[in-house]
C-alpha positions as CSV (number, residue, x, y, z in Angstrom):
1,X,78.9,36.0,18.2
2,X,81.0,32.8,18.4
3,X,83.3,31.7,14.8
4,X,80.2,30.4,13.0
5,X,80.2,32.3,9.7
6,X,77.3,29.9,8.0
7,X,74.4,28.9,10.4
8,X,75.5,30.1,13.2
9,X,73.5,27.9,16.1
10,X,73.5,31.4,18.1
11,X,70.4,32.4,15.1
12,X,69.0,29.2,15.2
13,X,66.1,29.9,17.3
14,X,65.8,33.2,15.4
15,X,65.9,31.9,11.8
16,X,63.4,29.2,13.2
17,X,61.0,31.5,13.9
18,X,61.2,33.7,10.3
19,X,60.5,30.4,9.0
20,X,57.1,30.1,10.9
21,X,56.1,33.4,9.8
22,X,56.8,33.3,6.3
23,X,55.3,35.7,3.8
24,X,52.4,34.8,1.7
25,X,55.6,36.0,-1.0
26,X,57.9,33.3,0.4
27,X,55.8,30.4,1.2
28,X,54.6,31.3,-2.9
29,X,58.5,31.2,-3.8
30,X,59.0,28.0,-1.3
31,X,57.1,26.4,-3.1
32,X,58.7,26.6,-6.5
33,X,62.4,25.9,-4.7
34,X,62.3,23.2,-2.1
35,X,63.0,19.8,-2.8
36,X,65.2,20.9,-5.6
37,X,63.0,22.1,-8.1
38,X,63.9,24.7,-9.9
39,X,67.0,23.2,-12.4
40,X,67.7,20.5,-9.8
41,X,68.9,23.0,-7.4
42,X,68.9,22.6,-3.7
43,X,68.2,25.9,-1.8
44,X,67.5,26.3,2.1
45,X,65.5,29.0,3.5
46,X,66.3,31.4,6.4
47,X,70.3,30.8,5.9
48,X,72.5,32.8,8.1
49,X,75.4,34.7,6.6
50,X,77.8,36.0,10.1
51,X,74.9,38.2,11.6
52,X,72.8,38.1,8.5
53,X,69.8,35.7,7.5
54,X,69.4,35.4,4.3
55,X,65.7,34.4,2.8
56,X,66.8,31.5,0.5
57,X,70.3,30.4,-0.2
58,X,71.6,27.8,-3.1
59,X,74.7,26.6,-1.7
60,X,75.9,25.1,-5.1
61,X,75.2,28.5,-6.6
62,X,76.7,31.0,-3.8
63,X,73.2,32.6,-4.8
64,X,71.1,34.1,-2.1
65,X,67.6,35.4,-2.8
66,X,66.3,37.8,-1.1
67,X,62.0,39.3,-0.7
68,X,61.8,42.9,-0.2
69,X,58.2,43.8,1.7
70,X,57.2,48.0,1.5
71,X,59.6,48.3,4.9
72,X,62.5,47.9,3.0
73,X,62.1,51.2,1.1
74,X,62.7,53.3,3.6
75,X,65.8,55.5,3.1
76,X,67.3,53.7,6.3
77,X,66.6,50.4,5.0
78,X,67.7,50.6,1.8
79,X,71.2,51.6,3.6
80,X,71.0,49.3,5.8
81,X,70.2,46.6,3.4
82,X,73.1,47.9,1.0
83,X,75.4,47.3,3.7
84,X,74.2,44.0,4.8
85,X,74.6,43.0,0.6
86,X,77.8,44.2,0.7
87,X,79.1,42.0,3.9
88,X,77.2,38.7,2.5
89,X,79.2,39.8,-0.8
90,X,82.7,39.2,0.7
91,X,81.6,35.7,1.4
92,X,81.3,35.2,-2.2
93,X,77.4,34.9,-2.2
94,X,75.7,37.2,-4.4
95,X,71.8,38.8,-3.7
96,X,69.6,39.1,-6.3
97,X,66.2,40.8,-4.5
98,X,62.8,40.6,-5.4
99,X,60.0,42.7,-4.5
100,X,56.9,40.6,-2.9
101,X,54.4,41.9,-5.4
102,X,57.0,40.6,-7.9
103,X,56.3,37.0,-6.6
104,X,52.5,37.0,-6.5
105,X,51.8,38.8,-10.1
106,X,54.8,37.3,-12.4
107,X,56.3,34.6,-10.5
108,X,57.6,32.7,-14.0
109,X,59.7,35.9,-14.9
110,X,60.9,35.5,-11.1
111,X,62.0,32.0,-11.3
112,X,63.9,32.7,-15.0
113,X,65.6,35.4,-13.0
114,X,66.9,33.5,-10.5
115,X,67.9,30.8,-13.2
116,X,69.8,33.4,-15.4
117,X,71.7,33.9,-11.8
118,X,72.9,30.3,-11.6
119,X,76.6,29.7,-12.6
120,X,76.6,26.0,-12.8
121,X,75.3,23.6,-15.2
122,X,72.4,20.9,-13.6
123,X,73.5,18.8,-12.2
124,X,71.2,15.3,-11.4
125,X,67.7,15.8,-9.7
C-alpha cells in the first residue's frame, strides 16, 4: 500500500464500487447525511482509513459510522471488526456502529445517536 493513510487512491476503484451497491440501510442513512444535513455536518461515504473503508466519515467530527448487516455477527467478524475499530482508533476517529434493522425501524433515535457523538458545536450550514 503506498503512504496514503486517508483515501488512499489504491481503494479508489474499491470504495467506488461499495458506493454502487449500497444497502437499502445506507442509502436510508445517506439520505439523512449528505449535503450537510444532519447539524450542518458534512460527512462522506465509503472513506478509507490505511486498509480500512469506513461507511460514513464526518471529517470535522473524527466520527466514523459504521452499518453492521447479519455477516458481521459471526464470531470471526466480530474480531475482525474489533481489530479493524481498534486500528481506525489510533487515527483518532472513533466508530460508533449501527445495526441495519436499526436504520429502517428507528432511524430518528439513530440520527440523535450519532449527534450525541459529535464533539463540536455547528458550525454554519
Amino acid at each position: 500500500m503506498a503512504d496514503f493513510i486517508f483515501n488512499d487512491p489504491e481503494l479508489k476503484e474499491r470504495r467506488r464500487e461499495l458506493r454502487k451497491n449500497s444497502t437499502p440501510a445506507e442509502i436510508e442513512l445517506w439520505k439523512r447525511l449528505k449535503n450537510k444535513a444532519l447539524n450542518g455536518r458534512k460527512f462522506r461515504r465509503q472513506y478509507s482509513v490505511g486498509k480500512f473503508i469506513i461507511d460514513f466519515y464526518c471529517p470535522e467530527e473524527r466520527l466514523g459510522i459504521e452499518l453492521d448487516g447479519s455477516m458481521h455477527f459471526t464470531s470471526e467478524n466480530i474480531e475482525y471488526d474489533k481489530n479493524r475499530t481498534d486500528v481506525i482508533n489510533y487515527f483518532n476517529i472513533k466508530i460508533i456502529r449501527f445495526e441495519n434493522y436499526m436504520i429502517m425501524e428507528d432511524i430518528e433515535n439513530v440520527l440523535e445517536v450519532i449527534k450525541r457523538n459529535f464533539n463540536t458545536t455547528p458550525g454554519p450550514s
